[in-house]
C-alpha positions as a printed Julia matrix, in Angstrom:
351×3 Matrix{Float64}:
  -65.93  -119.59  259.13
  -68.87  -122.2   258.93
  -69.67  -125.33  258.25
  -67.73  -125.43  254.39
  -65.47  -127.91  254.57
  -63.03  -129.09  250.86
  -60.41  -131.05  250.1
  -57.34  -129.88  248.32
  -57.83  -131.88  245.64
  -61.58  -130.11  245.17
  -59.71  -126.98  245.69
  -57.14  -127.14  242.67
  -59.69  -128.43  240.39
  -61.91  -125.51  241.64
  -58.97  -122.8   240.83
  -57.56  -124.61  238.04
  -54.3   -124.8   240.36
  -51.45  -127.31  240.41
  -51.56  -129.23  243.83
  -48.11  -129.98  245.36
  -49.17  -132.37  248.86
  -51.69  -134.42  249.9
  -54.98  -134.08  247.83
  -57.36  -135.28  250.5
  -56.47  -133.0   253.5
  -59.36  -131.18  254.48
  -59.71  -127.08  254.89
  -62.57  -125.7   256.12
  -61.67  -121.56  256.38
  -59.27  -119.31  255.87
  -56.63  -116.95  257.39
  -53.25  -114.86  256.75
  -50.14  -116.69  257.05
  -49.03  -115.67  260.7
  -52.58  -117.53  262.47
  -53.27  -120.07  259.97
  -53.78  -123.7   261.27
  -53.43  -127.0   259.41
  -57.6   -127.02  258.84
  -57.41  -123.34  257.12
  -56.0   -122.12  253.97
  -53.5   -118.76  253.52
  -52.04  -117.26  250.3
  -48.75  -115.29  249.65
  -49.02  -112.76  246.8
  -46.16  -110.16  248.03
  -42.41  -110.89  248.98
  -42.46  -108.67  252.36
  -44.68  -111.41  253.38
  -42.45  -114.56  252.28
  -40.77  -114.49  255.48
  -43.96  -115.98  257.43
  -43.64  -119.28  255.52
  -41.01  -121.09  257.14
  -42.9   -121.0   260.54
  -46.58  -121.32  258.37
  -49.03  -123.97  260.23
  -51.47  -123.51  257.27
  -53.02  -126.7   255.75
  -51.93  -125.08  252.5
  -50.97  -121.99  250.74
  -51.91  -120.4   247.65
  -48.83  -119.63  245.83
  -47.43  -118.47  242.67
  -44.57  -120.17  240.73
  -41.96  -117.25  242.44
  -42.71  -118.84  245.92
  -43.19  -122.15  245.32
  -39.79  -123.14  246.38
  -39.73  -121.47  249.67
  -42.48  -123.52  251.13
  -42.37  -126.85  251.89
  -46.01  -127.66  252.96
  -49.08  -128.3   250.97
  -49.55  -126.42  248.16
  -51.91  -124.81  245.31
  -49.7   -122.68  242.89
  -51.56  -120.75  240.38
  -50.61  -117.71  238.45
  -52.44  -115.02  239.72
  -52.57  -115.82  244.17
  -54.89  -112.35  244.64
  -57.45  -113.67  242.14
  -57.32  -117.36  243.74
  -57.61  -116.03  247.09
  -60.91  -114.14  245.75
  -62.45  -117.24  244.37
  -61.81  -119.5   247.35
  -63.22  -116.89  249.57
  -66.94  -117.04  248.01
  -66.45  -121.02  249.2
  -66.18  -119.73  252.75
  -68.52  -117.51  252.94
  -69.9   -117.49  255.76
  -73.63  -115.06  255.65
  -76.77  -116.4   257.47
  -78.82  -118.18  254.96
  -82.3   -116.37  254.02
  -84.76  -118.73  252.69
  -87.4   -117.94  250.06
  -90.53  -116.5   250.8
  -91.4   -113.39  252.95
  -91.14  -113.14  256.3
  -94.48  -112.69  258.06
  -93.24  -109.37  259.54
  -92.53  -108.27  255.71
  -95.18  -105.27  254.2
  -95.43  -106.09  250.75
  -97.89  -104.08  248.42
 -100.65  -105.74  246.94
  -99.11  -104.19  243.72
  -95.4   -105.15  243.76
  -94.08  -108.2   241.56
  -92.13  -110.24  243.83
  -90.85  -113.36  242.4
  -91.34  -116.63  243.99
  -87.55  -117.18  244.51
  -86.88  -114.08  246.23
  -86.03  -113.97  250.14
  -87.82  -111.14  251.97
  -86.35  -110.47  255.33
  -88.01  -109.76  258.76
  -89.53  -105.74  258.38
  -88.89  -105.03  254.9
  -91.25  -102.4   253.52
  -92.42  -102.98  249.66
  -93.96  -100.25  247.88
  -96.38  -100.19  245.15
  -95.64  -101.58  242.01
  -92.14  -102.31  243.54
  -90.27  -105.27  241.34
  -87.94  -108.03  242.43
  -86.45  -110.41  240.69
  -85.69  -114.57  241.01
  -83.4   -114.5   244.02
  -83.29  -111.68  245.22
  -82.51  -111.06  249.36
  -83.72  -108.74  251.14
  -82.07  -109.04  254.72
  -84.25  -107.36  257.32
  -85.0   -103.87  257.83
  -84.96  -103.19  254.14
  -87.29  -101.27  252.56
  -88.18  -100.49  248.79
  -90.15   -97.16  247.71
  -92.44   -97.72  245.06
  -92.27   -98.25  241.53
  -88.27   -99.54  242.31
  -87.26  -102.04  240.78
  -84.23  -104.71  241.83
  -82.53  -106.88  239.09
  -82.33  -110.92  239.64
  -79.8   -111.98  242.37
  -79.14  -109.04  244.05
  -78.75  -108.87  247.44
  -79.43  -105.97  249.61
  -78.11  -106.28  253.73
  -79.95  -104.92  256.85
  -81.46  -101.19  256.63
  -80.78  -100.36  253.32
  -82.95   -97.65  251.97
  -84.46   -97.79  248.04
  -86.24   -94.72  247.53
  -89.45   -94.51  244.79
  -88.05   -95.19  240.9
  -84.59   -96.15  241.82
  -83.38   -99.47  239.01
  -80.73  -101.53  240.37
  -79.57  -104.23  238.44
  -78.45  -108.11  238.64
  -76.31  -109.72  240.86
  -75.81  -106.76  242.8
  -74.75  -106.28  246.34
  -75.43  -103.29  248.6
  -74.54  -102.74  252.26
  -75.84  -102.05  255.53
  -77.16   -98.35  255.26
  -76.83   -96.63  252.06
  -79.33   -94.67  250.7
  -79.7    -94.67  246.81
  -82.1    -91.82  245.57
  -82.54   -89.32  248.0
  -82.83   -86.1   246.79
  -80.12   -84.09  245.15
  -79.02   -80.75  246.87
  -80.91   -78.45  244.66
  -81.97   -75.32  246.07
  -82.73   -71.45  244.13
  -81.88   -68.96  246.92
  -84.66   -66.63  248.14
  -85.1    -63.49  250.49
  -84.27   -65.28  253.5
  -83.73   -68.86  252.89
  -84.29   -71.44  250.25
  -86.93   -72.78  247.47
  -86.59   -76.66  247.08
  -85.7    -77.76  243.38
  -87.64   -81.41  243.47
  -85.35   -83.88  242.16
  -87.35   -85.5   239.36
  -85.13   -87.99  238.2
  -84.34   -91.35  239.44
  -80.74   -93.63  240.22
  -79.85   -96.28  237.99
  -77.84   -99.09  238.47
  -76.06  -101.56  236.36
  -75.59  -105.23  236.86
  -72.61  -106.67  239.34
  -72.25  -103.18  241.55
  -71.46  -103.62  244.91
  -71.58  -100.3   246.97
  -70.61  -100.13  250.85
  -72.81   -99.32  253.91
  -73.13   -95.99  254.51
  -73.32   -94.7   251.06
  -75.65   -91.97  249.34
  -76.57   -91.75  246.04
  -78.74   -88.9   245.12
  -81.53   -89.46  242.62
  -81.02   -86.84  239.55
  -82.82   -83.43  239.34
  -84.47   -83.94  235.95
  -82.63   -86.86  234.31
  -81.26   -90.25  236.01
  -78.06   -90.77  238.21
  -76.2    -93.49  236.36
  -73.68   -96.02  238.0
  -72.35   -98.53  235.18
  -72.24  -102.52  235.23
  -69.07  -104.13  237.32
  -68.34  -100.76  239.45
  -67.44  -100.52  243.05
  -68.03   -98.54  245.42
  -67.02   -98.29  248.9
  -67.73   -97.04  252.27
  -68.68   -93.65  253.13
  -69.1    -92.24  249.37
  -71.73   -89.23  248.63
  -72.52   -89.49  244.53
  -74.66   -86.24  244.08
  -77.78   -86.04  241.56
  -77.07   -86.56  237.47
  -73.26   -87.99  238.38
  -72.24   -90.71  235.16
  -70.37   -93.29  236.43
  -68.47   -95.53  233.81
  -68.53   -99.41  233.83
  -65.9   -101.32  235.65
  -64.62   -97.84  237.63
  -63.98   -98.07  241.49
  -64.73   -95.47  244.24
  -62.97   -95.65  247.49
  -64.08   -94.41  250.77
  -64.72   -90.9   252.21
  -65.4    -89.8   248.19
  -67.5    -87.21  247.14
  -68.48   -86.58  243.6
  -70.39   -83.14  242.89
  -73.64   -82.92  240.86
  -73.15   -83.43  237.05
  -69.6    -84.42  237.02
  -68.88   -87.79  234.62
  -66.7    -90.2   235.36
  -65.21   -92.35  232.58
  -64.52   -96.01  232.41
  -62.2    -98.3   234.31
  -61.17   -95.79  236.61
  -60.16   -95.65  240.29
  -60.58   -93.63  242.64
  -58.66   -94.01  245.74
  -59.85   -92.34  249.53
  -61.19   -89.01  250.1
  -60.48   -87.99  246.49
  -62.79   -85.01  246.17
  -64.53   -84.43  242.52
  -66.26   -81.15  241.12
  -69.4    -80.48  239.52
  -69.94   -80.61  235.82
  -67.06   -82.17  234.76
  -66.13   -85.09  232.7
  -63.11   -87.46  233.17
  -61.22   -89.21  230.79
  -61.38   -93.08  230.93
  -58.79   -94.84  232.85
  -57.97   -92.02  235.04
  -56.33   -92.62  238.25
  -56.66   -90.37  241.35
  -54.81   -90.91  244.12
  -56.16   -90.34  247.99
  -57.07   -86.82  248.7
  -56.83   -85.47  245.44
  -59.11   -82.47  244.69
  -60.26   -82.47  241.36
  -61.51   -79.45  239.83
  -61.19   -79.76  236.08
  -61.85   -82.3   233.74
  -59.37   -84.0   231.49
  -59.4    -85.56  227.89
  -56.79   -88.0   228.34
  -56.15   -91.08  230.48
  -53.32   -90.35  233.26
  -52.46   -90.55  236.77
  -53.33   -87.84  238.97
  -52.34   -86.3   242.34
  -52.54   -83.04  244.54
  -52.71   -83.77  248.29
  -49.27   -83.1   249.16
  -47.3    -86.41  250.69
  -47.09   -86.61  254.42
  -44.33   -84.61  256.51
  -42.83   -83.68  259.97
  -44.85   -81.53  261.47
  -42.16   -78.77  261.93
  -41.13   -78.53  258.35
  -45.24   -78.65  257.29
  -45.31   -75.63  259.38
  -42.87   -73.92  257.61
  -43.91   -75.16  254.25
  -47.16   -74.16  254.83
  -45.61   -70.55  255.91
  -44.04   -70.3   252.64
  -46.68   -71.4   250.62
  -48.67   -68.27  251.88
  -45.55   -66.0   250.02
  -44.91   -67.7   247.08
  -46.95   -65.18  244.93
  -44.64   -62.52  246.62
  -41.63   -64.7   245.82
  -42.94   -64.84  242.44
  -43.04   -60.98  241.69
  -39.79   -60.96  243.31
  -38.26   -63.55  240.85
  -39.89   -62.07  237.61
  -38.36   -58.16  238.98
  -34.38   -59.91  239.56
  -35.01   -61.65  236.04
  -36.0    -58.58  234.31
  -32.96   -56.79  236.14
  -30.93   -59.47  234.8
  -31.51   -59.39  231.51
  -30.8    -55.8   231.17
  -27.3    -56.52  233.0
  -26.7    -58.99  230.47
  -28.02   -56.95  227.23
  -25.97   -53.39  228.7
  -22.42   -56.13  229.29
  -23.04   -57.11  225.46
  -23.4    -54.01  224.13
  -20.29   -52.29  226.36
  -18.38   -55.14  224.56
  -19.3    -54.63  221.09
């Protein structure tokens, strides 16, 4: 994992965690609890996976009061393992260094504001009156459209693509291959084709986003596309022009969000969840994968419509059926109307 190397005892005073075993071994990575040796670290967080620690070579696990008693090795017990496991991580992190300074292949507009603590990658392309802040990296291949400008301590990987305007914020990160502000799919049908609506607006980003490689975010037609401070975003996610994206919400891959919709805060948004235009969603609303969303809602709630995974014969047959249910319907409605005038001609032959 690199050259990071801690002891135990720097590890629980780094996580705040109680050490159990000897404070002075050394770790120097990580790994799950199946492959771990005695120079790496592992974590348990779930009790399908408790039955990997009597055999566990680890040099220590991250652990939670629940399992502290069915492992007999080293030791860092904490109260929340997931959130441990996340902090130790950044220590073992293992991304090639990028010094400050541009690299000589680097085009960088006499115009652009580049501050002396950024890191400018082989081929990155700076446009004019381009900003970037104190540390900043730019890993190679990047390249920022003009007038864009990137917040302090973000850090943008290989070939990705800022178009002219765009604002991302601080201590951002973006992956390999996303594309924020490309033009919106606005188009007013003519006689025989198409006349392109220019997307006039711009993307904007808050601070601590992190967005996946492969991503497009389309710059909005007349106002800005807006992504909030602390969201996520994954893999594989089209945001179309003038989407709202609340703070602290997270996007999973294979999304799509139409033009105009609004997404509230703190919520998720699990795989290939599909979202209309022009609508607005609640705060804390939940989708799970595949949902198709075509309203809005008011409220905060869990939502679903992809129907749950089946043998093949029997989703034939459903899927049969699901053709006649408005017949079936009809049907129902005609034996319920048939019924009730059984029932009302049995009263009345009784009275």
């Amino acid at each position: 994992m690199g050259n990071i190397e801690k002891s135990l005892g720097e590890l629980a005073e780094y996580l705040d965690a109680e050490l159990v075993g000897d404070a002075n071994h050394r770790i120097n990575g990580i790994a799950d609890l199946q492959t771990a040796s005695a120079s790496e670290l592992s974590f348990i967080n779930q009790e399908s996976y408790a039955q990997y620690l009597a055999e566990c070579e680890s040099g220590a696990v991250i652990l939670s009061d629940d399992f502290a008693d069915k492992y007999n090795g080293n030791k860092l017990i904490v109260s929340n393992t997931y959130l441990a496991y996340a902090k130790v991580s950044a220590l073992f992190e293992s991304l090639s260094a990028l010094p400050a300074g541009a690299h000589p292949s680097a085009v960088i507009a006499t115009s652009a504001e580049v501050h002396p603590s950024a890191a400018i990658g082989a081929n990155c392309v700076i446009g004019e009156n381009a900003r970037i802040g104190a540390g900043v990296k730019l890993y190679s291949g990047v390249s920022i459209g003009d007038r864009a400008t990137i917040g302090d301590n973000t850090l943008l990987h290989p070939n990705v693509v800022v178009y002219h305007s765009v604002c991302i914020g601080s201590n951002c990160i973006i992956h390999s291959g996303t594309v924020l502000g490309s033009d919106g799919f606005g188009f007013a049908p003519v006689r025989g084709g198409w006349e392109k609506i220019h997307q006039l607006g711009a993307v904007i980003i808050g601070d601590n986003v992190e967005i996946g490689s492969n991503t497009s975010i389309d710059r909005g037609a007349l106002g800005n596309t807006v992504i909030g401070d602390n969201v996520i975003i994954d893999n594989l996610v089209h945001i179309a022009h003038n989407v709202k994206i609340g703070k602290g919400s997270a996007i999973a891959g294979c999304v799509g969000i139409a033009g105009s919709a609004t997404l509230g805060e703190g919520c998720t948004v699990a795989g290939a969840v599909a979202i209309n235009g022009h609508i607005t969603i609640a705060n804390n609303s939940h989708f799970h994968g595949g949902t198709i969303v075509t309203k809005g809602n008011t409220e905060p709630g869990v939502f679903a419509s992809a129907p749950p995974q089946q043998d093949v014969k029997k989703w034939r047959r459903n899927s049969v059926r699901y053709t006649q249910l408005d017949d079936m319907s009809s049907r129902i409605r005609q034996l319920e109307k048939q019924l009730q005038a059984l029932l009302a001609q049995n009263s009345a032959d009784k009275s």
